[in-house]
PDB file of the backbone (N, CA, C, O) and the ligand in Angstrom, with CONECT records:
HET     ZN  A 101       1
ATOM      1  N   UNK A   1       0.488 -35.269   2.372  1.00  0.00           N
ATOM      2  CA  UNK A   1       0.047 -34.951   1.018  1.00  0.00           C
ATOM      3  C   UNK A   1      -0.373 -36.227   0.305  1.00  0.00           C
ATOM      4  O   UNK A   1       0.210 -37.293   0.506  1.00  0.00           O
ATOM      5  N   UNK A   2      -1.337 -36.104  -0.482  1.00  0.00           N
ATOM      6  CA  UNK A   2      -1.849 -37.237  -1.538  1.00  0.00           C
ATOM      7  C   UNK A   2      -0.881 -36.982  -3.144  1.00  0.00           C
ATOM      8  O   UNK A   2      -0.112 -36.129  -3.587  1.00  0.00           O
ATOM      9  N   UNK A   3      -1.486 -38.297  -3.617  1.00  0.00           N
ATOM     10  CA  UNK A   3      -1.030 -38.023  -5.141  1.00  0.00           C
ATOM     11  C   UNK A   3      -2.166 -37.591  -6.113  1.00  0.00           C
ATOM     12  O   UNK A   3      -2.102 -37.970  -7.282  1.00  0.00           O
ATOM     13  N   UNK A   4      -3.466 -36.625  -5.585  1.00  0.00           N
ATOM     14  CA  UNK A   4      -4.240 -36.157  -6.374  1.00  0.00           C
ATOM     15  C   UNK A   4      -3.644 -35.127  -7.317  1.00  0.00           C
ATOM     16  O   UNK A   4      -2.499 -34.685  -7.410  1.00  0.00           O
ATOM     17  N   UNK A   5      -4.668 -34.897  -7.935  1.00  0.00           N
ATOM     18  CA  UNK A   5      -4.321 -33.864  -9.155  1.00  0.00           C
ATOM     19  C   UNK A   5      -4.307 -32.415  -8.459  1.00  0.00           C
ATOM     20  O   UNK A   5      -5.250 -32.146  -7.714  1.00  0.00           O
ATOM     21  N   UNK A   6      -3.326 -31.501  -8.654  1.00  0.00           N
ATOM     22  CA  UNK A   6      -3.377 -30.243  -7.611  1.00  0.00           C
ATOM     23  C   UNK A   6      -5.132 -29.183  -8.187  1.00  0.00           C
ATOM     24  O   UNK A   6      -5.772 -29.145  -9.238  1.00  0.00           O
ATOM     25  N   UNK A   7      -5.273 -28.569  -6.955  1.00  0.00           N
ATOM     26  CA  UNK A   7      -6.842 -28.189  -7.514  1.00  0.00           C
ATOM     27  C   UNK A   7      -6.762 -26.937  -8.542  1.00  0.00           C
ATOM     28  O   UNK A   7      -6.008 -25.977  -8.385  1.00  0.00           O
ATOM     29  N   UNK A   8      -7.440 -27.065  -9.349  1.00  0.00           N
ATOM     30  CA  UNK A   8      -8.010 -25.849 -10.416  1.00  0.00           C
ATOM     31  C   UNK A   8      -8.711 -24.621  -9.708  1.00  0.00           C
ATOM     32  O   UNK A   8      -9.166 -24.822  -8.582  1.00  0.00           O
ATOM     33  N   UNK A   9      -8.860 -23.132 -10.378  1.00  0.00           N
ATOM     34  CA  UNK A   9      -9.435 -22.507  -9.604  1.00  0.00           C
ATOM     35  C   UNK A   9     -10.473 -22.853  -9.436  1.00  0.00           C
ATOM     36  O   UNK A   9     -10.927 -22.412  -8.381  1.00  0.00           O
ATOM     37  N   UNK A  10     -11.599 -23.892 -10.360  1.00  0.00           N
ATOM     38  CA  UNK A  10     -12.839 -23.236  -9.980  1.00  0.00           C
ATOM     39  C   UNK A  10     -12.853 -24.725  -8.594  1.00  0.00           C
ATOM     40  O   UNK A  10     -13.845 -25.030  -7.930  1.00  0.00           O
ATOM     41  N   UNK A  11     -11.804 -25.234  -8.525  1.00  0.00           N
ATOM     42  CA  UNK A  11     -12.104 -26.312  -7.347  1.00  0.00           C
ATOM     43  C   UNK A  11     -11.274 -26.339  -6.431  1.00  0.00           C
ATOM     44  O   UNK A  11     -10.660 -27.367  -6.149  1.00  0.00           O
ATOM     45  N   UNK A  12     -11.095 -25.073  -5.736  1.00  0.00           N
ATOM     46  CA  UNK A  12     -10.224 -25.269  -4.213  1.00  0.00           C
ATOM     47  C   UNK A  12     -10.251 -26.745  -3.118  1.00  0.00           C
ATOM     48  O   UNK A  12     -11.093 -27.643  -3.083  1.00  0.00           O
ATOM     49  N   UNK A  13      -9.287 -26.609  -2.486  1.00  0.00           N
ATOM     50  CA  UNK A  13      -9.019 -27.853  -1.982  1.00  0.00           C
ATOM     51  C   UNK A  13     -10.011 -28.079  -0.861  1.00  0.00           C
ATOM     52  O   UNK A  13     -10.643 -27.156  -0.348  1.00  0.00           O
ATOM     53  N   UNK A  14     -10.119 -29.348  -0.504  1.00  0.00           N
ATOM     54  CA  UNK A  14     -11.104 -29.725   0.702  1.00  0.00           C
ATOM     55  C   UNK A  14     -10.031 -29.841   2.054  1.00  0.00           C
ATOM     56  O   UNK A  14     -10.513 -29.849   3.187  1.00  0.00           O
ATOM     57  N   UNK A  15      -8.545 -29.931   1.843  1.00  0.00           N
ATOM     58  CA  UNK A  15      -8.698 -29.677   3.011  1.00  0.00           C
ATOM     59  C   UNK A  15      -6.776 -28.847   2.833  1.00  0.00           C
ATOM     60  O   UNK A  15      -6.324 -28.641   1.707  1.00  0.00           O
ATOM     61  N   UNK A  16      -6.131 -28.578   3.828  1.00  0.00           N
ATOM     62  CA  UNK A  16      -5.320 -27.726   4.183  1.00  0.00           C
ATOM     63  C   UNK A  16      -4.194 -28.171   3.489  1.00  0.00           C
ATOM     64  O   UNK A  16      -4.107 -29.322   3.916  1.00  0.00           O
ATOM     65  N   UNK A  17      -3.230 -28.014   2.662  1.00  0.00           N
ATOM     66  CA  UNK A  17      -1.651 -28.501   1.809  1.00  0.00           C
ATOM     67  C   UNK A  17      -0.792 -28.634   2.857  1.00  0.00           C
ATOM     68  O   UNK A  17      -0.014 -29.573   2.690  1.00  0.00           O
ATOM     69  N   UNK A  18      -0.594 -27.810   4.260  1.00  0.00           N
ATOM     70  CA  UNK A  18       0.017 -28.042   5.055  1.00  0.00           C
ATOM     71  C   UNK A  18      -0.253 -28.681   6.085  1.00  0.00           C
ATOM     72  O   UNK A  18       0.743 -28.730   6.806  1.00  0.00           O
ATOM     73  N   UNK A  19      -1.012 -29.136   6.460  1.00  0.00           N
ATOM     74  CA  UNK A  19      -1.584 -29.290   7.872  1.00  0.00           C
ATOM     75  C   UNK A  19      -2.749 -30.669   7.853  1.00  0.00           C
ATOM     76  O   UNK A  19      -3.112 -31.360   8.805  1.00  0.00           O
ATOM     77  N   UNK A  20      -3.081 -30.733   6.658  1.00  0.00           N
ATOM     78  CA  UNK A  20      -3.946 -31.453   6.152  1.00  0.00           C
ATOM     79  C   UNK A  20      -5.536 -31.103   7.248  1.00  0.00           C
ATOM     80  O   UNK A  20      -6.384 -31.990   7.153  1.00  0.00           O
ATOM     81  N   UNK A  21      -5.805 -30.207   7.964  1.00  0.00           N
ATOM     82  CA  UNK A  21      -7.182 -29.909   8.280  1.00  0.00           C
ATOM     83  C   UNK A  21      -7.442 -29.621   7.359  1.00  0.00           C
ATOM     84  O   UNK A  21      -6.907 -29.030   6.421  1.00  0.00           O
ATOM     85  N   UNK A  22      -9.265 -30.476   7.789  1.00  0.00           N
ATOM     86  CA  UNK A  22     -10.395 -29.448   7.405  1.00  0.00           C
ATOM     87  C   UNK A  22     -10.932 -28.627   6.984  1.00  0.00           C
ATOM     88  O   UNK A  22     -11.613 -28.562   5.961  1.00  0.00           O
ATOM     89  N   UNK A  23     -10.679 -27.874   7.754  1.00  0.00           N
ATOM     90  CA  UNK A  23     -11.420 -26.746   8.310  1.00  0.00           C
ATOM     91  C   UNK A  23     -10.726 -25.680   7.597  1.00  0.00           C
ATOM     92  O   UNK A  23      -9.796 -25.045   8.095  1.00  0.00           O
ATOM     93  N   UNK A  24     -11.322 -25.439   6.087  1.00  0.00           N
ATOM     94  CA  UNK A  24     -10.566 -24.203   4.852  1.00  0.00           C
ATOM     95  C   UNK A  24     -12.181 -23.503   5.340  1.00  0.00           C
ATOM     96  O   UNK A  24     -13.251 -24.110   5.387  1.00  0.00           O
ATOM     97  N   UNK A  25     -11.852 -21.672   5.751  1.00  0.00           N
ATOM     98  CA  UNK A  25     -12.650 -20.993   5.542  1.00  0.00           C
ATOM     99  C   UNK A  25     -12.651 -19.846   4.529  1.00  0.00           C
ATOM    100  O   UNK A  25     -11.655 -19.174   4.262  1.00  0.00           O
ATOM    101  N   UNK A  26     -13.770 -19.699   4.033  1.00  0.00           N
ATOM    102  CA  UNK A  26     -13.471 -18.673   2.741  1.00  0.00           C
ATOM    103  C   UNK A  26     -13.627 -17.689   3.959  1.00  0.00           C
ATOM    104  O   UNK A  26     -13.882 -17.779   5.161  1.00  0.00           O
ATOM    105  N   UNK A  27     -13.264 -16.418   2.772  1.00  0.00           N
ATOM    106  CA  UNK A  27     -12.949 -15.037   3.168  1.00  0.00           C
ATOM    107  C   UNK A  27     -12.433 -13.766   2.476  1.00  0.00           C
ATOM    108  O   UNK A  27     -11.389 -14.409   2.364  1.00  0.00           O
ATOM    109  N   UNK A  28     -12.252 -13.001   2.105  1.00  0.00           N
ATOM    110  CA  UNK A  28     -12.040 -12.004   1.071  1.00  0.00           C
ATOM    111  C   UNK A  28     -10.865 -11.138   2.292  1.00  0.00           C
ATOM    112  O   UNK A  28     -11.109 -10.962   3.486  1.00  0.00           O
ATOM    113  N   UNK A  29      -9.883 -10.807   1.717  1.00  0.00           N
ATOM    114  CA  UNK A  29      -8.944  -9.859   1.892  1.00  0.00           C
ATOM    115  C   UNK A  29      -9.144  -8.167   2.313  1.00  0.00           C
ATOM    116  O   UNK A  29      -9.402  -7.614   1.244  1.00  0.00           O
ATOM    117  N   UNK A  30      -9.139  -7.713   2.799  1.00  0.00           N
ATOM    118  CA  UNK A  30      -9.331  -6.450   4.042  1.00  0.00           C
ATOM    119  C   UNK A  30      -8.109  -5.371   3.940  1.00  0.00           C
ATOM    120  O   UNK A  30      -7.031  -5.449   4.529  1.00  0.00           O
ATOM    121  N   UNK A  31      -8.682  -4.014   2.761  1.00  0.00           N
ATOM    122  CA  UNK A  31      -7.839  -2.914   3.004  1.00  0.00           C
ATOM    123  C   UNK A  31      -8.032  -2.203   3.966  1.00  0.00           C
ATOM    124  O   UNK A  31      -9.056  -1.587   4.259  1.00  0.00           O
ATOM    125  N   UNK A  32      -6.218  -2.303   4.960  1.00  0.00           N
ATOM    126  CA  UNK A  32      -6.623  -1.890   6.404  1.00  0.00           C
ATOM    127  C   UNK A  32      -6.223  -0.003   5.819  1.00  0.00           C
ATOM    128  O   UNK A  32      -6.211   0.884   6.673  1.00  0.00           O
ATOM    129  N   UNK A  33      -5.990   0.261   4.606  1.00  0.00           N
ATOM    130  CA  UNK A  33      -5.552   1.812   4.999  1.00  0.00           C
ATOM    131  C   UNK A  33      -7.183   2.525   5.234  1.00  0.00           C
ATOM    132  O   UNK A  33      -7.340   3.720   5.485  1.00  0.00           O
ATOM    133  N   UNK A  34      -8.047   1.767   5.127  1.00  0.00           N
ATOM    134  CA  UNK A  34      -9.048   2.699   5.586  1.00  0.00           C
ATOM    135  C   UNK A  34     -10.215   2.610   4.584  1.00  0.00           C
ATOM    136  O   UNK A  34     -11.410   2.776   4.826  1.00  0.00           O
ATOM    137  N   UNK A  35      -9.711   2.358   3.578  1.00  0.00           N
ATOM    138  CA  UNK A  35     -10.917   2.525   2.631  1.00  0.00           C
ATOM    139  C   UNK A  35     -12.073   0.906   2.537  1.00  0.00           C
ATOM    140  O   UNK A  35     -12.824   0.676   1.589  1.00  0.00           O
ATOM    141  N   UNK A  36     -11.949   0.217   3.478  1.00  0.00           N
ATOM    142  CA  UNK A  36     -13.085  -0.769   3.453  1.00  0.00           C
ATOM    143  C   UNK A  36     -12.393  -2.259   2.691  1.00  0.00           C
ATOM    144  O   UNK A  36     -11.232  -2.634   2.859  1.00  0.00           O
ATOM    145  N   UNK A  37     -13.410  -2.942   1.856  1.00  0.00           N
ATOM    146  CA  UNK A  37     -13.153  -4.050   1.462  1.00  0.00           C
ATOM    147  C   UNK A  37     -12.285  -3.927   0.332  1.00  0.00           C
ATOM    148  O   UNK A  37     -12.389  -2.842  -0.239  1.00  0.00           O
ATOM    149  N   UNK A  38     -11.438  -4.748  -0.164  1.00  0.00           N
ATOM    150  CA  UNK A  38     -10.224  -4.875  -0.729  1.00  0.00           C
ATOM    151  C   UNK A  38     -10.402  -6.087  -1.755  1.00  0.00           C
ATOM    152  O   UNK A  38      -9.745  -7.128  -1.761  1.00  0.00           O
ATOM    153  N   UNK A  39     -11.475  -5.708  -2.654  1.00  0.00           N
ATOM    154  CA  UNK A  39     -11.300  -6.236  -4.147  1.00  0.00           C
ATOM    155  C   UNK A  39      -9.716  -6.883  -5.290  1.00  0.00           C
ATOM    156  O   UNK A  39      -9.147  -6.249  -6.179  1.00  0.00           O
ATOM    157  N   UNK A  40      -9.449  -8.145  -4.847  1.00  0.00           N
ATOM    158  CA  UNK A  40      -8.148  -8.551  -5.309  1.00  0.00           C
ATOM    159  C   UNK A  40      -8.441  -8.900  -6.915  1.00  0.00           C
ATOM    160  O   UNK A  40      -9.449  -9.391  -7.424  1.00  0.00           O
ATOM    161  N   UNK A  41      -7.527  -8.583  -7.360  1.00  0.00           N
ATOM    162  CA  UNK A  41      -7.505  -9.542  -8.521  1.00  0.00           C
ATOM    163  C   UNK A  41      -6.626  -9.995  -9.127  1.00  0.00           C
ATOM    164  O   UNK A  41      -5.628  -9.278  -9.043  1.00  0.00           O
ATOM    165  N   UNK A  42      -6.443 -11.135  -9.910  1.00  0.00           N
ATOM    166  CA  UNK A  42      -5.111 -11.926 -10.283  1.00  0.00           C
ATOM    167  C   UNK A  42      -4.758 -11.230 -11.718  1.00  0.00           C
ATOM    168  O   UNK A  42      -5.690 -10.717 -12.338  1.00  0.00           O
ATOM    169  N   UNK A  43      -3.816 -11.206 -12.108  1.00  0.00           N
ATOM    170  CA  UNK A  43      -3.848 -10.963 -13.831  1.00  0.00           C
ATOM    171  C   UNK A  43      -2.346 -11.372 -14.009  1.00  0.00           C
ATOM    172  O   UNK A  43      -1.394 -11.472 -13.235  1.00  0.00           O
ATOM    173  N   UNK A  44      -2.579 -11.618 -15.706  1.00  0.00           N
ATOM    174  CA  UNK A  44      -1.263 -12.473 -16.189  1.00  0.00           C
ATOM    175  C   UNK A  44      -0.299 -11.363 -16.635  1.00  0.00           C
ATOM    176  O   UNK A  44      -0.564 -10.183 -16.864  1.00  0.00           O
ATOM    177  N   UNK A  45       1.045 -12.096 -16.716  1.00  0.00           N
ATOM    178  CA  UNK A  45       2.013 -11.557 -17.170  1.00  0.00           C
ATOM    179  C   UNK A  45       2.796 -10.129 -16.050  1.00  0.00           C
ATOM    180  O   UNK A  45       3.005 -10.341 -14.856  1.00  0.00           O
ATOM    181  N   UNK A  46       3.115  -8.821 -16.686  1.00  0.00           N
ATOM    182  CA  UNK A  46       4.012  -7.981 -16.057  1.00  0.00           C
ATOM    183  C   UNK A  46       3.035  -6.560 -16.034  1.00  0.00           C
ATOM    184  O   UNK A  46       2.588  -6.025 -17.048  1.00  0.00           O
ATOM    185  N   UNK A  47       2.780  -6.007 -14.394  1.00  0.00           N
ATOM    186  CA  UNK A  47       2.146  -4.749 -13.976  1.00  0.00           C
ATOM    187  C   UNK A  47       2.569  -3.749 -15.213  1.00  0.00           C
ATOM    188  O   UNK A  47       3.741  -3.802 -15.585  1.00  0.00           O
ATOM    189  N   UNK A  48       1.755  -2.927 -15.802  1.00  0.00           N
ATOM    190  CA  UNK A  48       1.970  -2.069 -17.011  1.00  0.00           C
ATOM    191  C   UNK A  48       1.917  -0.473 -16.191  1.00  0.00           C
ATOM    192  O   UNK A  48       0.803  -0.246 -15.717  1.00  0.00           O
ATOM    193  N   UNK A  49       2.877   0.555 -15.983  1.00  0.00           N
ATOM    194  CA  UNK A  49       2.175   1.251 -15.513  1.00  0.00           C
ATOM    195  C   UNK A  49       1.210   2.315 -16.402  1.00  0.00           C
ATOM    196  O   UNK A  49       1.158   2.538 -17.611  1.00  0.00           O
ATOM    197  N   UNK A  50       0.421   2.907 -15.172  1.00  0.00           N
ATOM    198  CA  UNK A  50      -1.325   3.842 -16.363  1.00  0.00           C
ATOM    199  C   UNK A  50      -0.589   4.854 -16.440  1.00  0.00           C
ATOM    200  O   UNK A  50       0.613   4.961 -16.196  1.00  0.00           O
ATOM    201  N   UNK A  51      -1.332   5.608 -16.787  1.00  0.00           N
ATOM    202  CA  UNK A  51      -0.534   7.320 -17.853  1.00  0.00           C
ATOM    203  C   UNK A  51      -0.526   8.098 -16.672  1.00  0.00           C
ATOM    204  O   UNK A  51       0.431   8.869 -16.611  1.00  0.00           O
ATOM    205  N   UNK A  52      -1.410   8.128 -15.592  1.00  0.00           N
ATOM    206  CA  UNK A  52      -1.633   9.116 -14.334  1.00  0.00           C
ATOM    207  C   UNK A  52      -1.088   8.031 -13.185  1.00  0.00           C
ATOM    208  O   UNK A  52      -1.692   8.053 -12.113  1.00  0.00           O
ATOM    209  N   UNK A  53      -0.371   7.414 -13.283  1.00  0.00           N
ATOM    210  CA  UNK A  53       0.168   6.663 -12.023  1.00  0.00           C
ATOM    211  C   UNK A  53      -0.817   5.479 -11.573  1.00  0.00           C
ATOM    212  O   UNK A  53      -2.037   5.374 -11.705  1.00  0.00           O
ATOM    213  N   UNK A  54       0.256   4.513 -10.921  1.00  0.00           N
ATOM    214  CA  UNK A  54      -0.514   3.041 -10.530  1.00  0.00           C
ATOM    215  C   UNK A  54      -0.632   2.175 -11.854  1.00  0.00           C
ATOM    216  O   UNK A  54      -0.161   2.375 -12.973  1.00  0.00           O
ATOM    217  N   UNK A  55      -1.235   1.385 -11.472  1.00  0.00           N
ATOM    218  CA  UNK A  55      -1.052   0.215 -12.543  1.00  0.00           C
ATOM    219  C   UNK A  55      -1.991   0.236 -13.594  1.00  0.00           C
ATOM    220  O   UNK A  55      -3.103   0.350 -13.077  1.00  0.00           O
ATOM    221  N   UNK A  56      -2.085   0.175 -14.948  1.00  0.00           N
ATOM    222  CA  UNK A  56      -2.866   0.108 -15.707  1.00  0.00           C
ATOM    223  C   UNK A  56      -3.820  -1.559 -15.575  1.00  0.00           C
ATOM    224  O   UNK A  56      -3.171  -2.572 -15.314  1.00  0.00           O
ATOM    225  N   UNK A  57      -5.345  -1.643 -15.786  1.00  0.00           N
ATOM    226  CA  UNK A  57      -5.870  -2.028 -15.475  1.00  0.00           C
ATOM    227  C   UNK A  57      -5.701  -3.514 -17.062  1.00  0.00           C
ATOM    228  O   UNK A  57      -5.809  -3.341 -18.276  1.00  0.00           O
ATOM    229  N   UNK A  58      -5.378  -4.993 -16.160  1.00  0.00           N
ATOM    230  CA  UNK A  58      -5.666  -5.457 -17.444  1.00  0.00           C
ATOM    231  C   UNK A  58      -6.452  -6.512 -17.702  1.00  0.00           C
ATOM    232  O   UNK A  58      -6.672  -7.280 -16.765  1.00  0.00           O
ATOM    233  N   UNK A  59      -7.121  -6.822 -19.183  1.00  0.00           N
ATOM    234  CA  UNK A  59      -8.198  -7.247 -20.061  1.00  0.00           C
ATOM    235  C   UNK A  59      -8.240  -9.083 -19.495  1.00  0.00           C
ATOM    236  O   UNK A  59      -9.161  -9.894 -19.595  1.00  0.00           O
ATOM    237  N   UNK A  60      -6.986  -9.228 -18.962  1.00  0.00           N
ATOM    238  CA  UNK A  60      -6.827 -10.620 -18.557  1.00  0.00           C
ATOM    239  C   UNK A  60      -6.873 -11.128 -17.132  1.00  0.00           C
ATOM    240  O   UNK A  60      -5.920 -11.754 -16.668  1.00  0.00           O
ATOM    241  N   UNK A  61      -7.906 -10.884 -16.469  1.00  0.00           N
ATOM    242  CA  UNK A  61      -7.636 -10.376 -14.602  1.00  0.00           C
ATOM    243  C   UNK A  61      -9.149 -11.604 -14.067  1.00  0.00           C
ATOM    244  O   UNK A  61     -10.229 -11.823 -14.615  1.00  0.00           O
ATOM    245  N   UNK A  62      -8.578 -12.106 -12.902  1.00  0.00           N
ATOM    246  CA  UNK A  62      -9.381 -13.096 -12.309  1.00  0.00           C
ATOM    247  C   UNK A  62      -9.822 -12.188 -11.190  1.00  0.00           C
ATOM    248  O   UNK A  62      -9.366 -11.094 -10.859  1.00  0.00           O
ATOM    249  N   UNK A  63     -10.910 -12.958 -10.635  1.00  0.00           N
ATOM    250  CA  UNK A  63     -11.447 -12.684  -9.071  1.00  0.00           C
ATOM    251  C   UNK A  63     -10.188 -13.619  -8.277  1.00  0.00           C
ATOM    252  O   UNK A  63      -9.457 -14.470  -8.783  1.00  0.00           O
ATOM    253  N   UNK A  64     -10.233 -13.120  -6.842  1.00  0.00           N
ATOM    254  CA  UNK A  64      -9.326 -13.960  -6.266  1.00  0.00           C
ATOM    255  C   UNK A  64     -10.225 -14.686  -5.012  1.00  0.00           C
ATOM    256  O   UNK A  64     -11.280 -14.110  -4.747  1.00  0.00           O
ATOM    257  N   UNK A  65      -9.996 -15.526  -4.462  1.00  0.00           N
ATOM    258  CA  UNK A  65     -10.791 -15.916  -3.474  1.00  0.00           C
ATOM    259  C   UNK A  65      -9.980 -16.680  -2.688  1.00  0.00           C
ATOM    260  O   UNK A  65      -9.370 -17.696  -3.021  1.00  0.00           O
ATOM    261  N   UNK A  66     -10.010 -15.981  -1.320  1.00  0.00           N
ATOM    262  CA  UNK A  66      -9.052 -16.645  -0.347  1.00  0.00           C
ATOM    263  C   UNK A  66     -10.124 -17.792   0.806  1.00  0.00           C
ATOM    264  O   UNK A  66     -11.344 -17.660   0.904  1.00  0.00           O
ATOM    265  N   UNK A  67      -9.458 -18.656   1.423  1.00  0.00           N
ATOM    266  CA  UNK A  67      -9.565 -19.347   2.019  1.00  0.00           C
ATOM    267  C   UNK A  67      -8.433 -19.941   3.178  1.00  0.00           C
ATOM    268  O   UNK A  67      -7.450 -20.676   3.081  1.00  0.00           O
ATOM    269  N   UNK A  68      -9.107 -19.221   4.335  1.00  0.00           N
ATOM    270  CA  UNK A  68      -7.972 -19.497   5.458  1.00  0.00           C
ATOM    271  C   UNK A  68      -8.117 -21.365   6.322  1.00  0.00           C
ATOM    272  O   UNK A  68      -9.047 -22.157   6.477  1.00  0.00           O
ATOM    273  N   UNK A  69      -6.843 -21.360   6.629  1.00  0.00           N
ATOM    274  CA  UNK A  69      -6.723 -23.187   7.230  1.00  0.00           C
ATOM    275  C   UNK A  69      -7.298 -22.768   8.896  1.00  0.00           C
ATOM    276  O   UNK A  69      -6.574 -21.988   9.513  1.00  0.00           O
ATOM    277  N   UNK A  70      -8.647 -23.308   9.642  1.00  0.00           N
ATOM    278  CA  UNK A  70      -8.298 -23.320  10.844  1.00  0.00           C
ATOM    279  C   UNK A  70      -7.736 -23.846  11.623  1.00  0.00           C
ATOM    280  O   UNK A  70      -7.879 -23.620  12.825  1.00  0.00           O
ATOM    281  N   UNK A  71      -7.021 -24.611  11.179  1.00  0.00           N
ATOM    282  CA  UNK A  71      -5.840 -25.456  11.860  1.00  0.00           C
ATOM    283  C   UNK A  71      -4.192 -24.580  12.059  1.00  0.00           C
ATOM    284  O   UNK A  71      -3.719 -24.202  13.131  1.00  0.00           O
ATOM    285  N   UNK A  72      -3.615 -24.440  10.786  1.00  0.00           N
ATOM    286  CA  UNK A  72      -2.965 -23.617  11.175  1.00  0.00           C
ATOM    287  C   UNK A  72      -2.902 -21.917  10.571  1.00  0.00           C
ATOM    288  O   UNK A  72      -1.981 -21.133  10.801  1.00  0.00           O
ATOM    289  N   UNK A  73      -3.982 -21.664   9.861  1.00  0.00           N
ATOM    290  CA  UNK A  73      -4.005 -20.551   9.798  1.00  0.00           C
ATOM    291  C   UNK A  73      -3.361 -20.053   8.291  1.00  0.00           C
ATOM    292  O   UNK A  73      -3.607 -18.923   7.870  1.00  0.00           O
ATOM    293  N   UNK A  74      -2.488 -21.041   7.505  1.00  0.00           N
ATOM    294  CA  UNK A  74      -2.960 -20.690   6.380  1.00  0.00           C
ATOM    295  C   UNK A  74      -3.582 -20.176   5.479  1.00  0.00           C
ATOM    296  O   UNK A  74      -4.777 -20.470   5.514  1.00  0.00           O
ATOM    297  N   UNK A  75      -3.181 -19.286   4.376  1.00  0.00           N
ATOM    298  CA  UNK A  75      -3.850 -18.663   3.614  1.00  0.00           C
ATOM    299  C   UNK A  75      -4.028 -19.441   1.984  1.00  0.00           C
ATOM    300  O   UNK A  75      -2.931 -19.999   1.995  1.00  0.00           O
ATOM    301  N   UNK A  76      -4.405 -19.691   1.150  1.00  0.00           N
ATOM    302  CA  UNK A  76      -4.631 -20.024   0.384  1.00  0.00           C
ATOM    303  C   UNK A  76      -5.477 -19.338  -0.742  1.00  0.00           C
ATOM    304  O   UNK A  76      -6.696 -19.507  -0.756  1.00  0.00           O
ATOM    305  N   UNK A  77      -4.848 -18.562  -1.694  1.00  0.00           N
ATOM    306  CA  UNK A  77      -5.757 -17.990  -2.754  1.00  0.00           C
ATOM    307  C   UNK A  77      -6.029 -18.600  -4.100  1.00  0.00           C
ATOM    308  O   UNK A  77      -5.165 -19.294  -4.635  1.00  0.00           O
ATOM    309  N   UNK A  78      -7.061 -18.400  -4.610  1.00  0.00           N
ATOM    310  CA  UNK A  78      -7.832 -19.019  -6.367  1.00  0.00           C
ATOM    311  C   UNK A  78      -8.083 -18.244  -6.821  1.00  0.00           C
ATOM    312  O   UNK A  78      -9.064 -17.717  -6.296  1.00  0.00           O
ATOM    313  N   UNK A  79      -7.628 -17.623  -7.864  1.00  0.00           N
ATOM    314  CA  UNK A  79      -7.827 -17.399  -8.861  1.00  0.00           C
ATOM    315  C   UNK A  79      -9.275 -17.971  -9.482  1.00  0.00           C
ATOM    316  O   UNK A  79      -9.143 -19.045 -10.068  1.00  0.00           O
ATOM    317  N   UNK A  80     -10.388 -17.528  -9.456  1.00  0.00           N
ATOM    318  CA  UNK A  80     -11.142 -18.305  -9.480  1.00  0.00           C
ATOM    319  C   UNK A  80     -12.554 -17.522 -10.878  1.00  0.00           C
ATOM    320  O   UNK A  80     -13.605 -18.123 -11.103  1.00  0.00           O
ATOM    321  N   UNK A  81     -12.356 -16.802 -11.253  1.00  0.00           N
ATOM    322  CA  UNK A  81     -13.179 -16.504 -11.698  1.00  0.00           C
ATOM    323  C   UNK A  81     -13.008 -15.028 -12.789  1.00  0.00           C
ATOM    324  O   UNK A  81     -12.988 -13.924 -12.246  1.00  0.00           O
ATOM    325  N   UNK A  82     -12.862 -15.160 -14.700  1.00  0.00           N
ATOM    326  CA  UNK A  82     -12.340 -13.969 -15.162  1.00  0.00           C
ATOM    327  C   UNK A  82     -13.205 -12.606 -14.810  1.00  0.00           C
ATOM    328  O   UNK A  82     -14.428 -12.516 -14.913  1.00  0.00           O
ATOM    329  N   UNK A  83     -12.372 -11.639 -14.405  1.00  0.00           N
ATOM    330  CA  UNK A  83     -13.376 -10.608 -14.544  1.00  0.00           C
ATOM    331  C   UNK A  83     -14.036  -9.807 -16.100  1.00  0.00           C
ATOM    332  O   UNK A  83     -14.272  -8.600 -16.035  1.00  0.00           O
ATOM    333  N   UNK A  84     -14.213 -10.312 -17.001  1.00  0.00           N
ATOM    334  CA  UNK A  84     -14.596 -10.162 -18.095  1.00  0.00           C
ATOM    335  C   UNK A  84     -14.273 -11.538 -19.092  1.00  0.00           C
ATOM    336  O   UNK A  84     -13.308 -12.292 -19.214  1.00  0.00           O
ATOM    337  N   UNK A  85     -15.967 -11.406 -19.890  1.00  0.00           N
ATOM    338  CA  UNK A  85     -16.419 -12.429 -20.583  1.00  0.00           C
ATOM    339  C   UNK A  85     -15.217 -13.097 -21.296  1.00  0.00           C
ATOM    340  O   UNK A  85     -14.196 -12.606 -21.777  1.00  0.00           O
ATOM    341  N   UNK A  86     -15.634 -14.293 -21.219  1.00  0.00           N
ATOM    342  CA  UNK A  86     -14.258 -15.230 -22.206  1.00  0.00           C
ATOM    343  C   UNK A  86     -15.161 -15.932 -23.436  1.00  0.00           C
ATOM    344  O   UNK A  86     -14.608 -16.627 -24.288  1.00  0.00           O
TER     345      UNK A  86
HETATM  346 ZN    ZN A 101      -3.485 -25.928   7.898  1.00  0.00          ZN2+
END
């Protein structure tokens, strides 16, 4: 590890926290129950639940963006982007 500044979302790391490779590949997260790609998103504070079940949707919610280590396979996610205007 260095004594840099730890990265911000909009600046993921160049190379692995554990392993120190390279080789970070982006990649987006995969709902295996069947229904296809698996839209993550970050949001602050405590899950609210909605009036018809599951989580109510909230006003404060990031994109997430993963990036795997090819070294050892690490996952690494950012928070990287609000999903509504700031
Ligand atoms: Zn690694």
């Amino acid at each position: 590890m260095t004594d840099a500044a730890p990265p911000t979302p909009a600046t993921p790391p160049g190379s692995c926290p554990r392993c120190d490779a390279q080789g970070l590949e982006a990649g987006y997260l995969v709902d295996t129950n069947g229904s296809g790609r698996f839209d993550m998103q970050w949001a602050t504070g405590e899950p609210r639940e909605a009036l018809f079940g599951g989580v109510k949707a909230s006003r404060d919610a990031w994109s997430v963006a993963g990036l795997r280590c090819t070294g050892c396979g690490r996952l690494e996610l950012f928070a990287t982007t609000p999903t509504t205007p700031r």
